[in-house]
N, CA, C and O atoms as a CHARMM CRD file, in Angstrom:
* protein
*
  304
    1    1 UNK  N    -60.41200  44.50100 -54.95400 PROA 1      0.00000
    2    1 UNK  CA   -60.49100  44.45400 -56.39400 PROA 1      0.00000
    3    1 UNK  C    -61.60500  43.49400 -56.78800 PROA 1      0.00000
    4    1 UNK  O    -62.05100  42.59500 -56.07400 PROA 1      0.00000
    5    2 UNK  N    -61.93400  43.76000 -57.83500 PROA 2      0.00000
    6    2 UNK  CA   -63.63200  43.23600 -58.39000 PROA 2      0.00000
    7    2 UNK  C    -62.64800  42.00500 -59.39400 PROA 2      0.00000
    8    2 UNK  O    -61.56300  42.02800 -59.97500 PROA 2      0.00000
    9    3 UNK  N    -63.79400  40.95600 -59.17100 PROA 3      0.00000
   10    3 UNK  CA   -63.67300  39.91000 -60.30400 PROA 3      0.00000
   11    3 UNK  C    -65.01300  39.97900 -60.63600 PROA 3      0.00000
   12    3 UNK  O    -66.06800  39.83900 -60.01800 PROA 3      0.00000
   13    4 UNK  N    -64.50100  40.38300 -62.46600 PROA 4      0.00000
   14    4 UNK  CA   -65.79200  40.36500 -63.31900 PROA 4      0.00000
   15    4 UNK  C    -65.84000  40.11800 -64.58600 PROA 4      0.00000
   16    4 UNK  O    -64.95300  40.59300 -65.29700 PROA 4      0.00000
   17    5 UNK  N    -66.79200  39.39100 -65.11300 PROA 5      0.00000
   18    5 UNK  CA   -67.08300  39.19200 -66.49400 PROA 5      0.00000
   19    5 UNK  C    -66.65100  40.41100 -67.41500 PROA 5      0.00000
   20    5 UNK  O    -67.14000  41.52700 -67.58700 PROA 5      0.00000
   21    6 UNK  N    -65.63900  39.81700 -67.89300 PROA 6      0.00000
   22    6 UNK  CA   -65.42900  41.74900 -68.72800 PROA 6      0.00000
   23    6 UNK  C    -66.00300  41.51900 -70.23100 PROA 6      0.00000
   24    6 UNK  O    -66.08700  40.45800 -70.84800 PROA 6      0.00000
   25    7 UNK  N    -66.30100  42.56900 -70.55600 PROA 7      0.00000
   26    7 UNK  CA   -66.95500  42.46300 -72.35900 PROA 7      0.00000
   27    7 UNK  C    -66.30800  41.51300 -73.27500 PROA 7      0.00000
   28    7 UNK  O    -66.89700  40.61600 -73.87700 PROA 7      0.00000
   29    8 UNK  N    -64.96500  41.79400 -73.33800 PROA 8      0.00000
   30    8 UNK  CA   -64.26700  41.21600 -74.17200 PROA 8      0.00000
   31    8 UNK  C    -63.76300  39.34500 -73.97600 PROA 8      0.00000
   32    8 UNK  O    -62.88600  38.61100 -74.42900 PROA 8      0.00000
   33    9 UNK  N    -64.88600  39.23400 -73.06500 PROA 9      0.00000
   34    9 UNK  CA   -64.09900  37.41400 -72.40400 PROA 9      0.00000
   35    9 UNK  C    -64.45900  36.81200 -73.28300 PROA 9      0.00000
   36    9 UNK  O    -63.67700  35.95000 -73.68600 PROA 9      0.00000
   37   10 UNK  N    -66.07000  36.99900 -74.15000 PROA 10     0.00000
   38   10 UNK  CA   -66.49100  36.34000 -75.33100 PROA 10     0.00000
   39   10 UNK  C    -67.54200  37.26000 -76.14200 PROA 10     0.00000
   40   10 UNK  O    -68.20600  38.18000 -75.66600 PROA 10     0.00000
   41   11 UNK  N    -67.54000  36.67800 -77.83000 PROA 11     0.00000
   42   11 UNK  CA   -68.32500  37.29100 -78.28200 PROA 11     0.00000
   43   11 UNK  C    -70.07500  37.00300 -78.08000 PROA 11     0.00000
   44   11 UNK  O    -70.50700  35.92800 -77.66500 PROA 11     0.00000
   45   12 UNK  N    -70.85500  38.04300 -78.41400 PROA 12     0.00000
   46   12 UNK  CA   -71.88100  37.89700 -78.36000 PROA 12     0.00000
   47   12 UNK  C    -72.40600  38.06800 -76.74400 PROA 12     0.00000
   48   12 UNK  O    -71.77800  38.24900 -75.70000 PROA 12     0.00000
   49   13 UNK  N    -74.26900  37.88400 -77.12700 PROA 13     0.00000
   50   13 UNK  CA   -74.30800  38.22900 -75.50100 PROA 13     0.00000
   51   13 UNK  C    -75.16400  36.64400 -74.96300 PROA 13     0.00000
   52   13 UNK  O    -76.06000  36.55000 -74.12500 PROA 13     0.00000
   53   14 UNK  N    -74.65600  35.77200 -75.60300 PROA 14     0.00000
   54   14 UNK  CA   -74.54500  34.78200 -74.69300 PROA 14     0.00000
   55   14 UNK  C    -74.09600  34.57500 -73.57500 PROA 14     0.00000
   56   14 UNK  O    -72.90300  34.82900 -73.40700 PROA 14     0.00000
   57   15 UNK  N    -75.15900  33.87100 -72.06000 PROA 15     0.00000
   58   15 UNK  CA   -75.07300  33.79500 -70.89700 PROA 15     0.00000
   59   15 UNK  C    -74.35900  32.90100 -70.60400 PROA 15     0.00000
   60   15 UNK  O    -74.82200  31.84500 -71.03500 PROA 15     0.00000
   61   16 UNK  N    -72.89000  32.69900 -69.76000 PROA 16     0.00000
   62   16 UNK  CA   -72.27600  31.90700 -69.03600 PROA 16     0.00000
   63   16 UNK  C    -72.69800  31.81300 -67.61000 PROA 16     0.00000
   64   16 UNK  O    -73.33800  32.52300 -66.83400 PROA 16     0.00000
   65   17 UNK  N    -71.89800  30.29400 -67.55500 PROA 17     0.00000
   66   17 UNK  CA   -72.23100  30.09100 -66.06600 PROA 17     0.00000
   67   17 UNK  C    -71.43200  29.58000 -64.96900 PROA 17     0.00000
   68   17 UNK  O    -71.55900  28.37600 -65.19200 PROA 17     0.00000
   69   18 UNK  N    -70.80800  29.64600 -64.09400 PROA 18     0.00000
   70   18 UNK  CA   -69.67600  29.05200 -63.34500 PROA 18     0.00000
   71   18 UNK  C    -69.87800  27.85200 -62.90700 PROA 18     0.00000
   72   18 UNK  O    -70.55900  27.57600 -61.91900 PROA 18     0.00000
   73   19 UNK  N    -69.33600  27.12400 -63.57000 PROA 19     0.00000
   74   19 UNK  CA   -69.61800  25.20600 -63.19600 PROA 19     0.00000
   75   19 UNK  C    -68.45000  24.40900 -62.04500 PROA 19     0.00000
   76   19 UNK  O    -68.07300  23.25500 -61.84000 PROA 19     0.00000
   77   20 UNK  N    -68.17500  25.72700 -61.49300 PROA 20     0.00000
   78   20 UNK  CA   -67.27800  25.43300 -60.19800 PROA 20     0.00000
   79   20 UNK  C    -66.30700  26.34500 -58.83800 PROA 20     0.00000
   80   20 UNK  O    -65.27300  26.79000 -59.33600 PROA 20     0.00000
   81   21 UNK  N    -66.35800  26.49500 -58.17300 PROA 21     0.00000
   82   21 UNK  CA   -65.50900  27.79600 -57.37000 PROA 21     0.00000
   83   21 UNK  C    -64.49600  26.23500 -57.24600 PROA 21     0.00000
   84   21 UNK  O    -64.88100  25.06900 -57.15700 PROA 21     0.00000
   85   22 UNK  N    -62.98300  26.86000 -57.28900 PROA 22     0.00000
   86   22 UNK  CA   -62.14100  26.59800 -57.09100 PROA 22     0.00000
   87   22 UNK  C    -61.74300  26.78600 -56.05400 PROA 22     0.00000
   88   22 UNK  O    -60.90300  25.97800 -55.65700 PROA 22     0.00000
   89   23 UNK  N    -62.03400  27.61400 -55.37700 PROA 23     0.00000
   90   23 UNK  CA   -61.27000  28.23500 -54.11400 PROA 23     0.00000
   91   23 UNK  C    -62.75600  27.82900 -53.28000 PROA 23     0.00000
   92   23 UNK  O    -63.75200  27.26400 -53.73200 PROA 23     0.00000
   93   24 UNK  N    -62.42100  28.47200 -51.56400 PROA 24     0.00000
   94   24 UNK  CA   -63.59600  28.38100 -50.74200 PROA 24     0.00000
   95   24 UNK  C    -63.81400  30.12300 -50.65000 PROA 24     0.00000
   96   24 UNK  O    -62.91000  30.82600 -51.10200 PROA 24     0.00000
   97   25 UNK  N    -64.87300  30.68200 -50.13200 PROA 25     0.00000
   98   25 UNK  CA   -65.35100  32.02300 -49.53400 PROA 25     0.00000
   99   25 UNK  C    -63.74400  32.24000 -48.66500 PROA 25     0.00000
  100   25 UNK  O    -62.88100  31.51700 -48.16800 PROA 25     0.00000
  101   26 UNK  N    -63.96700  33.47900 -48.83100 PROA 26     0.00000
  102   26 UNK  CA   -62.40200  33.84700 -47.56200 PROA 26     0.00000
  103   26 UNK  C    -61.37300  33.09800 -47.66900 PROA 26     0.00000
  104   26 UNK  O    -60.69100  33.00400 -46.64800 PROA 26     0.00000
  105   27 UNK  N    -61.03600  32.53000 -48.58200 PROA 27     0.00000
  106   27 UNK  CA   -59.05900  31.81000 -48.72900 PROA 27     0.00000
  107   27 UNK  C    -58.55100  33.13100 -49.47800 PROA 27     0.00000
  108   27 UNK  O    -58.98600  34.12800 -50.05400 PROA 27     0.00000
  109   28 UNK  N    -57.39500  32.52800 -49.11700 PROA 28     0.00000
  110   28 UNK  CA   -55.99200  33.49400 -49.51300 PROA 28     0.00000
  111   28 UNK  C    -55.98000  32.92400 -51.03900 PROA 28     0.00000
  112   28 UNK  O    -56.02900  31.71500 -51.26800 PROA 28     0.00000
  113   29 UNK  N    -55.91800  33.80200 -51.94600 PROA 29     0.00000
  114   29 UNK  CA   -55.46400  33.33700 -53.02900 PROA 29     0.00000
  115   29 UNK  C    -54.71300  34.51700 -53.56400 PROA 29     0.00000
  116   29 UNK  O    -55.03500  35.68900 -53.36600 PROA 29     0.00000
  117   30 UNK  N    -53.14800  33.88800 -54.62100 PROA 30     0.00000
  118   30 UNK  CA   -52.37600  34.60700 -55.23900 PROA 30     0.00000
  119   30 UNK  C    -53.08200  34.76900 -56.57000 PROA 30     0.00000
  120   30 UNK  O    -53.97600  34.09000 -57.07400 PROA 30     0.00000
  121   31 UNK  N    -52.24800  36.18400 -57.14600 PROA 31     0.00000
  122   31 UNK  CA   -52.31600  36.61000 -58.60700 PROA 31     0.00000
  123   31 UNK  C    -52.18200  35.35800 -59.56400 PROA 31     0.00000
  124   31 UNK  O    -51.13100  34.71700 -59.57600 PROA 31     0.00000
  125   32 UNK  N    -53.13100  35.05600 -60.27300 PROA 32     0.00000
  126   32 UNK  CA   -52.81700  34.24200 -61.53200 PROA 32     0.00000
  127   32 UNK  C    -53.22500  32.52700 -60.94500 PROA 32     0.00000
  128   32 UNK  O    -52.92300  31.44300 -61.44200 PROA 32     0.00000
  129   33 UNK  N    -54.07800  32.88100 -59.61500 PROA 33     0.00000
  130   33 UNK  CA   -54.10200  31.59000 -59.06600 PROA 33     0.00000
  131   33 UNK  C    -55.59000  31.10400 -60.32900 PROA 33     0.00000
  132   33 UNK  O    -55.98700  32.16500 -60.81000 PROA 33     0.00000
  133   34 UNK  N    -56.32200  30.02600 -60.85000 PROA 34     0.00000
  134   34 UNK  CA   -57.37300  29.62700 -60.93400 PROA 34     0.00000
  135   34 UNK  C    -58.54500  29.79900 -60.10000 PROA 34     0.00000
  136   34 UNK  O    -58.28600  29.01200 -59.19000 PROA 34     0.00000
  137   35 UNK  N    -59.30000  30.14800 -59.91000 PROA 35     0.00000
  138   35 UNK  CA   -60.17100  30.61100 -59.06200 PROA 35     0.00000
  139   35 UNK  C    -61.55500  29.63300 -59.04200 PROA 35     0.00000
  140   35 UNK  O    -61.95800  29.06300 -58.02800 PROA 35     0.00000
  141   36 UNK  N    -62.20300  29.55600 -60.38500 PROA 36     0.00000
  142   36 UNK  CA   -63.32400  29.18000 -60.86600 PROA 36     0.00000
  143   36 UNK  C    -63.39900  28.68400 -62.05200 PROA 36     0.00000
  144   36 UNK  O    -62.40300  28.94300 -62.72900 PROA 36     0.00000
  145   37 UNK  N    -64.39800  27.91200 -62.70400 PROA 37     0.00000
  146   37 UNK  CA   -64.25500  27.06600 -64.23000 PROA 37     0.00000
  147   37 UNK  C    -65.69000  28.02900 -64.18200 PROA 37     0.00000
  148   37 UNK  O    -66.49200  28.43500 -63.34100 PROA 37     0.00000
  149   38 UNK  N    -65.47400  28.10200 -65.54400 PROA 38     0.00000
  150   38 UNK  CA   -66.79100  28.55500 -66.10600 PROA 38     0.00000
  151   38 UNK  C    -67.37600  28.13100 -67.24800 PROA 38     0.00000
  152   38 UNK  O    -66.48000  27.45700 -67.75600 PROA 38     0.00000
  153   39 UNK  N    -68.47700  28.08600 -68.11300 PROA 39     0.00000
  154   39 UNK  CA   -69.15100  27.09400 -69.39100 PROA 39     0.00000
  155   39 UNK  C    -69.52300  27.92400 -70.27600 PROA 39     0.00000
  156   39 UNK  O    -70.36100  28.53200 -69.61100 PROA 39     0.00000
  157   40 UNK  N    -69.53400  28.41500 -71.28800 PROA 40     0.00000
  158   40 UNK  CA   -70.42500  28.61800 -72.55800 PROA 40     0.00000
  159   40 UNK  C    -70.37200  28.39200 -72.98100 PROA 40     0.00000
  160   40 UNK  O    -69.20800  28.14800 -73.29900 PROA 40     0.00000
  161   41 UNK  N    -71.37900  27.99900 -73.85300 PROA 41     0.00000
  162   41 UNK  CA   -71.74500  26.73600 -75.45700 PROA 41     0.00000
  163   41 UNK  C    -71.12800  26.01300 -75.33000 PROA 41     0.00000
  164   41 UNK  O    -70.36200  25.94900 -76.29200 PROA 41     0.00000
  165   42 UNK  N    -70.81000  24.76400 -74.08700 PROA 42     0.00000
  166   42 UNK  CA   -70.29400  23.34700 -73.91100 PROA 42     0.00000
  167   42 UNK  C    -68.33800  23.89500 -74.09500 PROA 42     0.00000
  168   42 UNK  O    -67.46700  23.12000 -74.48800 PROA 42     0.00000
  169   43 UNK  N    -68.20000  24.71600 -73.86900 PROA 43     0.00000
  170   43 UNK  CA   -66.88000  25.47200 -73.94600 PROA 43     0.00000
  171   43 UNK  C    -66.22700  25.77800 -72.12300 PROA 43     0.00000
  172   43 UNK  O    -66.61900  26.62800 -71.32300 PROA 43     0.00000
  173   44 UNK  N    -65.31300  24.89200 -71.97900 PROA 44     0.00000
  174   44 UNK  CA   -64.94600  25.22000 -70.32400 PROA 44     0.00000
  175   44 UNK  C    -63.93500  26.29000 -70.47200 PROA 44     0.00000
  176   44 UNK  O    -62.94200  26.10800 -71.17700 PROA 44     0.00000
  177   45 UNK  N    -64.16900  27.52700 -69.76500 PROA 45     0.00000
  178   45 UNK  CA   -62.87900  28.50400 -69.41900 PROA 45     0.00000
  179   45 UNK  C    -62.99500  28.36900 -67.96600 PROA 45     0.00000
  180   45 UNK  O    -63.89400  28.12000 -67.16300 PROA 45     0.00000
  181   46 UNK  N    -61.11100  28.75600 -67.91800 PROA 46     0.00000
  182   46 UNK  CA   -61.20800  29.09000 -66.13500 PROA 46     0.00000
  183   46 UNK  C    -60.58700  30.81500 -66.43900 PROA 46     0.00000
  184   46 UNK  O    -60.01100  31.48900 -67.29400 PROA 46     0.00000
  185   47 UNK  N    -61.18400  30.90200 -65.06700 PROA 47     0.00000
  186   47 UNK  CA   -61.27500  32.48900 -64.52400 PROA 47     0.00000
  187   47 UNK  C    -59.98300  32.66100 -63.48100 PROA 47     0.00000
  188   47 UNK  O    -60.06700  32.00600 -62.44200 PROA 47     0.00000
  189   48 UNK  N    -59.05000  33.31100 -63.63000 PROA 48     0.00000
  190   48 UNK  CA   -58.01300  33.90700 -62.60200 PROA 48     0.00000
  191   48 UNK  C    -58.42800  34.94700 -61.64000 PROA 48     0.00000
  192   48 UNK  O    -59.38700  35.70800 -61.77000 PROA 48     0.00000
  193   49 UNK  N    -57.40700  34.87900 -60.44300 PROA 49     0.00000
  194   49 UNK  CA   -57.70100  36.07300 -59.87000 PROA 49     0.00000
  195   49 UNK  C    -56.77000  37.11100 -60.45200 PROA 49     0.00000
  196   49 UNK  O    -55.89200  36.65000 -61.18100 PROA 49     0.00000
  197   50 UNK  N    -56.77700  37.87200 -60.35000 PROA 50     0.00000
  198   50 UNK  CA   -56.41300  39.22900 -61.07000 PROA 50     0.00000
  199   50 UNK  C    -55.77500  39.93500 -59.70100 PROA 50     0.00000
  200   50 UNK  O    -55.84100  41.16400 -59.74300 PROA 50     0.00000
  201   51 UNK  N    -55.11100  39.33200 -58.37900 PROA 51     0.00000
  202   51 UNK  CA   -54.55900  40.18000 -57.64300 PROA 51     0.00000
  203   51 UNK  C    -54.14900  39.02400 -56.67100 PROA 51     0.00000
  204   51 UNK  O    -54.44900  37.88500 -57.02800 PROA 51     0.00000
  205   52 UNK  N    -53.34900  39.23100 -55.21600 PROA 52     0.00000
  206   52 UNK  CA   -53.09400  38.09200 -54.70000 PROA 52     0.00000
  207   52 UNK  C    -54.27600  39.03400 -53.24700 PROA 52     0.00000
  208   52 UNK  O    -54.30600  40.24400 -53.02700 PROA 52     0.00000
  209   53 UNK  N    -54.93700  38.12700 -52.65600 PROA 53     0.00000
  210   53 UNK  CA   -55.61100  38.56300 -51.65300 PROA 53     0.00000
  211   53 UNK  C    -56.49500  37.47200 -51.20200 PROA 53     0.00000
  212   53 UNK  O    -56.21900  36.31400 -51.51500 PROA 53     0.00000
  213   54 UNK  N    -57.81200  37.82000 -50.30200 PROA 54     0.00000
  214   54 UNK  CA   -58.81900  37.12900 -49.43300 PROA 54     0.00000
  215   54 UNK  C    -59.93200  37.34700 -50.97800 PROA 54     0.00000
  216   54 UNK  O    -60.10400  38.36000 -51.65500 PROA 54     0.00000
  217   55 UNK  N    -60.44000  36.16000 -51.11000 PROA 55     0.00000
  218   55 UNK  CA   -61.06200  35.93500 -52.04500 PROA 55     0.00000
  219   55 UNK  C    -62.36200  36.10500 -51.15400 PROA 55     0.00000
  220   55 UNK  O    -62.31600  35.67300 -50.00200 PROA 55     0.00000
  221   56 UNK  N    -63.49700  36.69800 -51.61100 PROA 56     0.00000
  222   56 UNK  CA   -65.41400  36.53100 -51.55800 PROA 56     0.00000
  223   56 UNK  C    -66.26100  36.12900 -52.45900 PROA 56     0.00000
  224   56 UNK  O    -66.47400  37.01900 -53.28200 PROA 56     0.00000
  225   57 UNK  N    -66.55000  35.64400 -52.55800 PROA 57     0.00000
  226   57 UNK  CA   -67.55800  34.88900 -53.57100 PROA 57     0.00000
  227   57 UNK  C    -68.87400  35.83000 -53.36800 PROA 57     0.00000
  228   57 UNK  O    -69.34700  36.10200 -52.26500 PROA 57     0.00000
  229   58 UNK  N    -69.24500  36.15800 -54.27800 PROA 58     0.00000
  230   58 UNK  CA   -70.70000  36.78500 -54.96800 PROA 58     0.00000
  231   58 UNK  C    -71.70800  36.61100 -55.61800 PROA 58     0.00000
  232   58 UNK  O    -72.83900  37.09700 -55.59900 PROA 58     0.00000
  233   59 UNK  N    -70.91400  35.44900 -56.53200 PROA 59     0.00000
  234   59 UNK  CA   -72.04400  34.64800 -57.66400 PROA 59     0.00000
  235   59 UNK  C    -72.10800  33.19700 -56.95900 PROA 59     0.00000
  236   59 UNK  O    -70.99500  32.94500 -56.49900 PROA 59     0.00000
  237   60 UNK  N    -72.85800  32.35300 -56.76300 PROA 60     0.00000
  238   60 UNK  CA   -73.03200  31.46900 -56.61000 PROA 60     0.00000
  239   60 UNK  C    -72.57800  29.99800 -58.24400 PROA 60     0.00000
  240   60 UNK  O    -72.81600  30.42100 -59.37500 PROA 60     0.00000
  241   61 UNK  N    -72.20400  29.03400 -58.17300 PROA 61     0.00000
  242   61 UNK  CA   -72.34700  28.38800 -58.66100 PROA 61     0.00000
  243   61 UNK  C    -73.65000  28.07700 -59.41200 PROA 61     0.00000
  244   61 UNK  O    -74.71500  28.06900 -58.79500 PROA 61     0.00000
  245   62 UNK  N    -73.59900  27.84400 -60.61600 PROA 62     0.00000
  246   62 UNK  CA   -75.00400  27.27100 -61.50800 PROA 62     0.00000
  247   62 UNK  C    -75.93800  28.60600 -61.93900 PROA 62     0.00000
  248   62 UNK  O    -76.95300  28.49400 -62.62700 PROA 62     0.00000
  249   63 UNK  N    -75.44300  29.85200 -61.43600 PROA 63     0.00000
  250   63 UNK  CA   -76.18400  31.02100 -61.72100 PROA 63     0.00000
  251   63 UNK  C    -75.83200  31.81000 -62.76500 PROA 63     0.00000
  252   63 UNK  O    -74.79100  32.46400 -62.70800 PROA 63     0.00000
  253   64 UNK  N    -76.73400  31.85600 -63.95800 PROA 64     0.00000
  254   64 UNK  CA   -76.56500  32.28400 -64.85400 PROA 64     0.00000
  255   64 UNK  C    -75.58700  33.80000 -65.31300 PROA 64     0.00000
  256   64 UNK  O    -76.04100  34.77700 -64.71800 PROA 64     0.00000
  257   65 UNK  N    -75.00000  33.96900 -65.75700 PROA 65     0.00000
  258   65 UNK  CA   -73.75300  34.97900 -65.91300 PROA 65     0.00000
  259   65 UNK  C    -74.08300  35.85200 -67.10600 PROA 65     0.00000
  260   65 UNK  O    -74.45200  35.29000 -68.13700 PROA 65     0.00000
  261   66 UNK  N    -73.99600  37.03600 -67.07000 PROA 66     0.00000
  262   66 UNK  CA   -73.98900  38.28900 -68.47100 PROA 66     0.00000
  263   66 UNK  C    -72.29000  38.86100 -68.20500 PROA 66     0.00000
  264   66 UNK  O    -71.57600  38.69800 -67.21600 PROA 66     0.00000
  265   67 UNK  N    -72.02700  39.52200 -69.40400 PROA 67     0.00000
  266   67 UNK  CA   -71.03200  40.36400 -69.52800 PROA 67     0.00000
  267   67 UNK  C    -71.36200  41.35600 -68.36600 PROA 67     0.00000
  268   67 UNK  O    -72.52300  41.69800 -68.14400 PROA 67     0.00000
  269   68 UNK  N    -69.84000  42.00500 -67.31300 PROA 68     0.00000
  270   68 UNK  CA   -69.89400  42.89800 -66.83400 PROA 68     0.00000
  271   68 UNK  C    -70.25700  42.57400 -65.34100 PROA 68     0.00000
  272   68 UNK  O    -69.91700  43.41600 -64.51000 PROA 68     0.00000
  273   69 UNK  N    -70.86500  41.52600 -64.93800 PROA 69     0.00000
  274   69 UNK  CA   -71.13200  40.79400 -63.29000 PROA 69     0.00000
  275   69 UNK  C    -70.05200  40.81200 -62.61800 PROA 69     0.00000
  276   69 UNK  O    -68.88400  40.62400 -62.96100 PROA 69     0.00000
  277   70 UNK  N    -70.47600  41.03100 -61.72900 PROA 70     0.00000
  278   70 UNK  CA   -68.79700  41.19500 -60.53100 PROA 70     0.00000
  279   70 UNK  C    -69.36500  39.73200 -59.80800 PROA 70     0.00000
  280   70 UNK  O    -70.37000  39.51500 -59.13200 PROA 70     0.00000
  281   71 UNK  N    -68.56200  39.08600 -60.14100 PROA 71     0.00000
  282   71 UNK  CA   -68.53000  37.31900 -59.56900 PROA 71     0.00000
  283   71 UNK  C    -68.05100  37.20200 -58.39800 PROA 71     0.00000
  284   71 UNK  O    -68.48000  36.34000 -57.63200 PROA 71     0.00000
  285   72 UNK  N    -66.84300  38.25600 -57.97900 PROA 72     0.00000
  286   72 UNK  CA   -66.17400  38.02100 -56.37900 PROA 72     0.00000
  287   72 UNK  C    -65.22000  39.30800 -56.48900 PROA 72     0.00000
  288   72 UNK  O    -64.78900  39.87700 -57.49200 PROA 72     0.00000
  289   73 UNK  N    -65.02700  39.58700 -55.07700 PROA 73     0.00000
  290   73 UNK  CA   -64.22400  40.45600 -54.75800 PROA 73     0.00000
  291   73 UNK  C    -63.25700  39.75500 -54.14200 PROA 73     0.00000
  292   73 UNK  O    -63.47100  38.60300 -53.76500 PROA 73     0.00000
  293   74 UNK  N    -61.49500  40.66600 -53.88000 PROA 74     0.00000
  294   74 UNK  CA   -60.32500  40.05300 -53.48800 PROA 74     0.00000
  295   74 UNK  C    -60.05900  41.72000 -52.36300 PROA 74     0.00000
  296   74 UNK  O    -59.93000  42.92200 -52.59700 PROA 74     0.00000
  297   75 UNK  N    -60.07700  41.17300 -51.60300 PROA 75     0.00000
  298   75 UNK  CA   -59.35300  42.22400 -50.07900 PROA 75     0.00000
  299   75 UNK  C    -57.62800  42.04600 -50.39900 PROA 75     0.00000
  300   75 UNK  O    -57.29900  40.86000 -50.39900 PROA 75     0.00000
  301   76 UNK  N    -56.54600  42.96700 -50.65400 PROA 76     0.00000
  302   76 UNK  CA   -55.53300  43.18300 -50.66000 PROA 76     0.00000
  303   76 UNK  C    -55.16000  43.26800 -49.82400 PROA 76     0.00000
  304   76 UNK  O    -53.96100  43.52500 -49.70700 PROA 76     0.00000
């Protein structure tokens, strides 16, 4: 399963950016665990995983973010 910026996370098409992985590459993480913090306009959200599985990281930290980016995948 894809972790991704979905349209509706914020308005406008202002660029976010992930100001942290929570987890490491390849850990086990559960449904609803925290995953990552993320920033727009001095605004901190955190990002869930959306399934319980082996987390991959895709986006790097500090790399600029659009609506619709697949940030990490989760192996079930």
């Amino acid at each position: 399963m894809q972790i991704k910026i979905e349209d509706d996370f914020w308005q406008g098409d202002d660029e976010a950016v992930i100001t942290a992985w929570l987890v490491d590459d390849g850990a086990e993480v559960a449904e609803g665990d925290v995953v990552a913090e993320m920033m727009l306009a001095k605004v901190q959200m955190e990002i869930e995983a959306p399934c319980s599985g082996v987390i991959h990281i895709e986006m790097e930290a500090e790399v600029p973010l659009k609506k619709g980016m697949v940030i990490a995948t989760i192996d079930q």
